[in-house]
N, C-alpha and C positions, 0 to 999 in steps of 0.2 A: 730376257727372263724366260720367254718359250722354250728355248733354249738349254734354259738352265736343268727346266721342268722338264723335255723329253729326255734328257742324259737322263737324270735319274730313274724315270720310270723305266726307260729301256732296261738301267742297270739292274734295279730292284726286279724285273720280269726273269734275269737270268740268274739271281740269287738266290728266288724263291724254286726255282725250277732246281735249281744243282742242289737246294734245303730238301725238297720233295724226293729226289732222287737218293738221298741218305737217307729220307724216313723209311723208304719203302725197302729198303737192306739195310734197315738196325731190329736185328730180331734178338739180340740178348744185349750182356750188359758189355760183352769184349767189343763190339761193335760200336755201343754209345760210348765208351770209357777209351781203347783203343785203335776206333776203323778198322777192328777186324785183323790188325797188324797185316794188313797187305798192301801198303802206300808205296808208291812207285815215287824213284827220286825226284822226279821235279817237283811233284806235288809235296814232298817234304819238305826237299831246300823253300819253294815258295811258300808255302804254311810256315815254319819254323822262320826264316827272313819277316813276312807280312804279320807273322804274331809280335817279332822283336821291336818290329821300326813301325810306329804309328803316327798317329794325329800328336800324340806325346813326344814323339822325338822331332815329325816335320813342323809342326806349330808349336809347340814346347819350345825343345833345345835350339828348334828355326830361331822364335824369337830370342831367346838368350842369348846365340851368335851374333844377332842384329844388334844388342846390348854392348856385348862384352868381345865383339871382332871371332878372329880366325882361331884364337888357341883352341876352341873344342875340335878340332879336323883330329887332334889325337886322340879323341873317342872315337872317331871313325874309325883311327888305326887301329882302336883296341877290338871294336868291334868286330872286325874282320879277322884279326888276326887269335884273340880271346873267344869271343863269340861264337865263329863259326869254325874256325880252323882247327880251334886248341879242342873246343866244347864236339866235336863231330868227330873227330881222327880219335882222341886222348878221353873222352867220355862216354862219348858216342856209342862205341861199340861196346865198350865194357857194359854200359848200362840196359842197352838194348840183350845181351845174353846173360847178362844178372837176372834181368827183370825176365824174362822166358824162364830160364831156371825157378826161379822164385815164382814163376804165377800172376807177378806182381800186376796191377790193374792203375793204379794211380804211383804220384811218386811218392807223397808219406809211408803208400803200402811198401816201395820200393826200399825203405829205409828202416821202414819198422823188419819185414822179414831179414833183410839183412843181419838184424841183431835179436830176432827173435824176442822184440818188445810191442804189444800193443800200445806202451804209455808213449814211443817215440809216433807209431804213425797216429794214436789220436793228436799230442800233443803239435804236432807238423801239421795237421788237418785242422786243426783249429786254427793254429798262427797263420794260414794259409789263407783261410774262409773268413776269418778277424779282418785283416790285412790287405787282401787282393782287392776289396774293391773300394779302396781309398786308390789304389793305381789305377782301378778300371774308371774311377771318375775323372780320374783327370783325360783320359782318354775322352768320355762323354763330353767333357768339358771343351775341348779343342774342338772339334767337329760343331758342337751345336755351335761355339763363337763364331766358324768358317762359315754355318747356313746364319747365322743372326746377320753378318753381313752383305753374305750373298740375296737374303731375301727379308732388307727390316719389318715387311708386313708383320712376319710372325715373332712372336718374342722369344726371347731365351730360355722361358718354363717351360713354352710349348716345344720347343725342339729337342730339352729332355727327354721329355713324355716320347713324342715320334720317334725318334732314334731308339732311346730303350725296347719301344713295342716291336720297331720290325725285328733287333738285332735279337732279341728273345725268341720271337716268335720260330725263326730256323734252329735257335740254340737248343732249346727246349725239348724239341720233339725230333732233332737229327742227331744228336749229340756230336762225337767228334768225327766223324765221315762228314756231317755238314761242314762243319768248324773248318778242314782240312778241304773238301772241295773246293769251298767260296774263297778260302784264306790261296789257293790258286789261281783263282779267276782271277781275284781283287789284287794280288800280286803283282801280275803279270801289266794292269791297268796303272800301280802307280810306278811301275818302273817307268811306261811309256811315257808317263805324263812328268817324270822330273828330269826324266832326260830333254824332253823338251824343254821344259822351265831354264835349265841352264845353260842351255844354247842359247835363247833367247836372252838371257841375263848379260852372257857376255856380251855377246851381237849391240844390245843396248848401249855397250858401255866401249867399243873399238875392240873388243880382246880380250886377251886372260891377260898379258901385260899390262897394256893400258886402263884395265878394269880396277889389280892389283895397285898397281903404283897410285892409282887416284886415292883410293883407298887409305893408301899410306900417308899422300900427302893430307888427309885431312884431320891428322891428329891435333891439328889447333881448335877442332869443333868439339873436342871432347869433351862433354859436362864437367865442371869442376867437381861436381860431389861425385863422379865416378873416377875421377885423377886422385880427390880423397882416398878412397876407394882402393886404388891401387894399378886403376887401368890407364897403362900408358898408352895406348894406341889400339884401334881395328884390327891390324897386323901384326902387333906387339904381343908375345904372352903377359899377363900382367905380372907383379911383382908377388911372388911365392909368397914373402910375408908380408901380405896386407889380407884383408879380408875378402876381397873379391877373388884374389888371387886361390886362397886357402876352399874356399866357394867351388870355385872351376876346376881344381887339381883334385878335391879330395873328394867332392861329393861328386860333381857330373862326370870325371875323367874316370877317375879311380871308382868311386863308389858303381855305377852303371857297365863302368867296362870289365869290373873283375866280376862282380855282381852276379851278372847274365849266367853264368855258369851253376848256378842255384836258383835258376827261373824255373819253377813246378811246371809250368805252362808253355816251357823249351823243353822239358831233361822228358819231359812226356810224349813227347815224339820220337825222338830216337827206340821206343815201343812198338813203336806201329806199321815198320818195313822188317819185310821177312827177313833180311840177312846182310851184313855188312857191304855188299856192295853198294846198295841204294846210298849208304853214308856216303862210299865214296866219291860216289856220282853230283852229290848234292853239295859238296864241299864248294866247288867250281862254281856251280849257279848261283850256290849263299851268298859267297862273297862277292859276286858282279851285284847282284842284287842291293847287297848293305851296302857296300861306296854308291851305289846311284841313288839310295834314298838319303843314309845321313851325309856322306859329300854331299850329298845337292842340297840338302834343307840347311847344311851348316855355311856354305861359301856366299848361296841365297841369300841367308839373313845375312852375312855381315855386311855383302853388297850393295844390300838392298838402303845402306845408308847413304851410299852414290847417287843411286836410283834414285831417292827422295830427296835428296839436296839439290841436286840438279833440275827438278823436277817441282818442287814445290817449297822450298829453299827451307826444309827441315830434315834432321837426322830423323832416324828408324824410331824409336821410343820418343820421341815427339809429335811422329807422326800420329802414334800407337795411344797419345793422352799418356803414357806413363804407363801400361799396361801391355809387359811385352808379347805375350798370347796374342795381342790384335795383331804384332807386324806383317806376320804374313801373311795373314787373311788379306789385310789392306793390301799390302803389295799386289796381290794377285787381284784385286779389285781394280786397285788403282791405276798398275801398270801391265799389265798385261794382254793382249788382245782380248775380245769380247768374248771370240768363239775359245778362248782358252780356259775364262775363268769357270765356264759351264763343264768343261773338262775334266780340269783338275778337282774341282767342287766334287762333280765321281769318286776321283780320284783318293780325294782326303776322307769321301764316304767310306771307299773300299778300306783304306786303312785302318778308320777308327770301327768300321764294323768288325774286319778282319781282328785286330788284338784284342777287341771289347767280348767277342764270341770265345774266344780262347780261353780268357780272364771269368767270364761267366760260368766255362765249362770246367775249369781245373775249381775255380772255389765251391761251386758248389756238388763235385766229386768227391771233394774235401770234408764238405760235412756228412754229406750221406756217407759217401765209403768207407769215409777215413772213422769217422765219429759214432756217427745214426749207428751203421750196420755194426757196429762193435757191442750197442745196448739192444740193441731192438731185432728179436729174434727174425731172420727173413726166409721166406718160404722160397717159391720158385722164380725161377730169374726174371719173371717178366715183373715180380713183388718188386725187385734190387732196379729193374729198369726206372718203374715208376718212382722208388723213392729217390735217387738219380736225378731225374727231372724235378722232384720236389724241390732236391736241396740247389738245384741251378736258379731255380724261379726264385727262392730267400736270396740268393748271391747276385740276382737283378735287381731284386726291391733292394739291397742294401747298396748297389751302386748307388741308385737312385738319390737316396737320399743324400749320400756323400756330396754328389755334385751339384745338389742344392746348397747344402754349407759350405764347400769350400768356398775359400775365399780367392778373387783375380791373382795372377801370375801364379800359380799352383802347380800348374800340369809340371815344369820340367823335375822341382822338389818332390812334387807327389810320386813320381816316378824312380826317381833317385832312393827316396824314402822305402819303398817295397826291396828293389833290386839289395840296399845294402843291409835290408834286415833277414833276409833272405841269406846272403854272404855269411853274417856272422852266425846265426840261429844253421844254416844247413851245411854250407860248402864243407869244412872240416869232416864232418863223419860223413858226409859225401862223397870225397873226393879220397878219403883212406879207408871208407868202407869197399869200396872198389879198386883199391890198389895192395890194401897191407891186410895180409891177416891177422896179425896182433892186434889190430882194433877192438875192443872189448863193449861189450853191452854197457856198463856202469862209466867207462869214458865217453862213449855216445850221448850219453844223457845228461853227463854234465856239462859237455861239451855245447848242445846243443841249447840247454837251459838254461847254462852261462853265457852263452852268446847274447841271445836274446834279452836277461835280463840285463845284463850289461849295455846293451846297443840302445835298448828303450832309457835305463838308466842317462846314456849320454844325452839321448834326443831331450830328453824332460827337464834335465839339471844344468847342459852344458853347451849345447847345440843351439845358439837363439834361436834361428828361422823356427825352430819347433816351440822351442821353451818359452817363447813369448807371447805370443796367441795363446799356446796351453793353461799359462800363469801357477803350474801347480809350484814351482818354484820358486817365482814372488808370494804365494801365500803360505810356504811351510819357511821361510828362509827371508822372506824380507827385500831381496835380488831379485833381478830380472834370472839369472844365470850364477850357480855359485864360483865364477872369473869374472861377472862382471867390474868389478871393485878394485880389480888387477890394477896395477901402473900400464895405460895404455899404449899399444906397442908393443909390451913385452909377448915374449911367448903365452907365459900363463893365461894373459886376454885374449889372443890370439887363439886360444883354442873353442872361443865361441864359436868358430867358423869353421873347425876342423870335422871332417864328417864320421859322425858314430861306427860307420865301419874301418875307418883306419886305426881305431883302438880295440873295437871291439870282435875285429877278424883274427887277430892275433893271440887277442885272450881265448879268444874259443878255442884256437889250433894248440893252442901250449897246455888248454886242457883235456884235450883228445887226447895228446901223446900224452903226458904226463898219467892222467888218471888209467891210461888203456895200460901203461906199464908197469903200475902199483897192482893192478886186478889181474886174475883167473883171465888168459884166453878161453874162447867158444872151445866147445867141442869140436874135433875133427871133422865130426860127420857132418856137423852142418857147413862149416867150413869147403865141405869138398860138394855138397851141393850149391853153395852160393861159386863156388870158382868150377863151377861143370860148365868146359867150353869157353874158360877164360885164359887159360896157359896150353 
């Protein structure tokens, strides 16, 4: 327990020191908004990595792999190769010399000038500041579970409260030179500490063979209601069409992996280094980085069903009471050395602090820059700093509360849920606003409007995990979900499972092109301002 206590203060004395040292050089708002656009590559790849992969993906998607086995390692793959390779080479620079050309400060601002609309960057700043901290709770969520069991003295309200206080406290007054310092330090802490964890994991278990094949053989322990379900095996991808199946392909694989490419709080770094080479330098670090966090949090959990059988003669979510958020907390409790789990404990600090900072600093950029400063006349920069700061401290208190009501096993959905509404509402006039000039103002917007309603449309009517807790659909309609009443099996039932961005990314993008080719192209001139330094 001493133990547990000196890691963290240690950690916390060098988080506040690296928080202090971005107060004291953030004198305007390019500085709090940007770091001043002079971030050197490792500090990117590690911020841009330690923002992506949290408490959410290593206790989250950790636990779900303990669940549902080995098939998410292809989020890893997308990860790496989506994530950091596609979104850094293929995004990366375009956005970083748009956003220069343009002035741009945030990414709503990045989208609105692009099309010469204040209704796209308010309307992007709201869904932004609405939204982000239903993701940023589940993050909250993971970590306080990690301290609830590392330390049951204190309870789960109370670990709220503490974590939100400190991780405010640097966000607030460092803005993103803080965000982007610590999100390095904390980095670099949980690479160390999973690299360790899976050494150990194998080592436990004779080998990466002997680990694997055990694995394999224990498909006779598989719960019946998840062989309902559709899971054949730890090892096994489950069956596409069953629900678990539709679950793991469409929302954590695809929804998360295509996703990240219209993370506000990723596309806002590629801002903050003077010149394309930092991109290319960080390509290398990102991706060593993401395989050692989600490989190891994804091989972990499914593992860790070895680990526990062997061990205490229960599967992973047995162990967990049915509540897959606990597996890895427990595992690391349970099996792991003493002096490890005060380690890693740092370690899931650094992360969940790391994405939580980031998450606090894009939404509530969101509503002052995107929104506020749109109605509310501002005087000099230090006026735009402060209200900056205001709109961060609303974007804390509204975690807050999130992760009071969410409900257990949340964190990997609540995650999935941001990335693929994001996808459908921005990627499209994102991703052609930067490559095609035919993109038009009036396709952006409907594009972007349709996404969105469309995507919430699914969640509400069609998506159980959302539409059944919500109930707006058993109370306008009588359903739990308007499929639920399907002949079950069929496809049409089957789409309860299916995730709102596998329908609703495609209508956005068939609305971009379509509408952007019925309407009046921009003017030239602006045209040749958004492409200065892009051909």
């Amino acid at each position: 327990m001493e133990g547990k206590i000196l890691g963290i203060v240690i950690y916390l004395g060098v988080i506040f020191y690296l928080g202090y040292k971005a107060w004291k050089n953030t004198k305007e708002s390019t500085d709090y908004m940007l770091a001043g656009r002079g971030m050197n590559p490792f500090v990117l790849a590690m911020s841009y990595g330690a923002t992506f992969v949290s408490t959410s993906a290593i206790i989250g998607f950790g636990g779900v792999s303990g669940m549902f086995g080995m098939s998410l390692l292809w989020l890893t793959f997308l990860t790496i190769f989506v994530g950091i390779f596609i979104a850094m080479v293929f995004f990366g620079k375009r956005t970083r010399r748009m956003g220069l050309a343009l002035d741009s400060h945030t990414f709503p601002e990045l989208l609105g000038r692009r099309y010469k609309s204040k209704f796209i960057q308010q309307f992007s700043g709201v869904v932004i500041f609405v939204f982000i901290p239903v993701y940023a709770a589940a993050v909250l969520i993971g970590i306080c579970r990690m301290l609830e069991v590392a330390f049951p003295a204190v309870s789960y309200g109370a670990w709220l409260l503490i974590v939100t206080g400190i991780v405010a406290m640097y966000v607030i007054t460092g803005g993103l030179k803080a965000v982007m310092y610590t999100d390095a330090f904390q980095g670099s802490i949980m690479a160390a500490m999973m690299l360790i964890l899976i050494v150990t994991t194998y080592s436990l278990l004779g080998g990466v063979t002997e680990a694997h094949q055990a694995l394999t053989d224990m498909i006779s322990l598989v719960p019946a209601k998840l062989q309902q379900g559709g899971l054949v095996g730890w090892t096994t991808g489950p069956q596409i069409q069953s629900p678990i199946g539709l679950t793991i392909y469409t929302t954590i694989i695809y929804g998360v992996g295509i996703g990240v490419l219209a993370q506000p709080q990723l596309a806002i770094r590629f801002m903050t280094v003077p010149s394309d080479r930092e991109l290319n330098r960080a390509v290398a670090i990102g991706g060593v980085f993401i395989l050692l966090m989600t490989g190891v949090a994804f091989l972990t959990g499914a593992l860790s069903n070895v680990v526990f059988y062997k061990e205490f003669g229960k599967i992973s979510i047995a162990m967990a009471g049915g509540n897959f958020d606990k597996i890895i907390p427990i595992y690391i409790d349970k099996i792991m050395p003493g002096w490890f789990s005060g380690l890693f404990l740092v370690a899931m600090f650094a992360a969940a602090m790391s994405t939580m900072s980031s998450q606090y600093h894009v939404g509530g950029t969101s509503l002052s820059r995107d929104f506020l400063e749109q109605h509310v006349a501002i005087g000099n920069g230090d006026s735009s700093l402060k209200l900056n700061r205001l709109g961060v401290t609303v974007a804390v208190i509204a975690t807050l509360i999130w992760a009071w009501l969410l409900p257990g096993g949340v964190i990997a959905r609540a995650t999935a849920f941001f990335f693929g509404l994001c996808a459908a509402a921005f990627l499209p006039i994102y991703v052609l606003g930067l490559y095609w000039k035919g993109m038009t103002k009036f396709g952006a917007k409907v594009s972007m409007v349709g996404g969105f309603v469309f995507s919430m449309f699914w969640l509400l009517f069609i998506h159980l995990k959302e539409a059944a807790p919500i109930g707006l659909c058993q109370a306008l309609t009588g359903q739990v979900t308007l499929v639920a009443n399907a002949s079950k099996g069929s496809w049409i039932w089957l789409l309860q499972w299916v995730d709102p961005n596998v329908v609703a990314l495609p209508v956005s993008l068939a609305l971009a092109i379509g509408f952007s080719l019925a309407t009046r192209r921009m003017e030239q001139k602006h045209l040749d301002l958004c492409w200065d330094g892009l051909c």
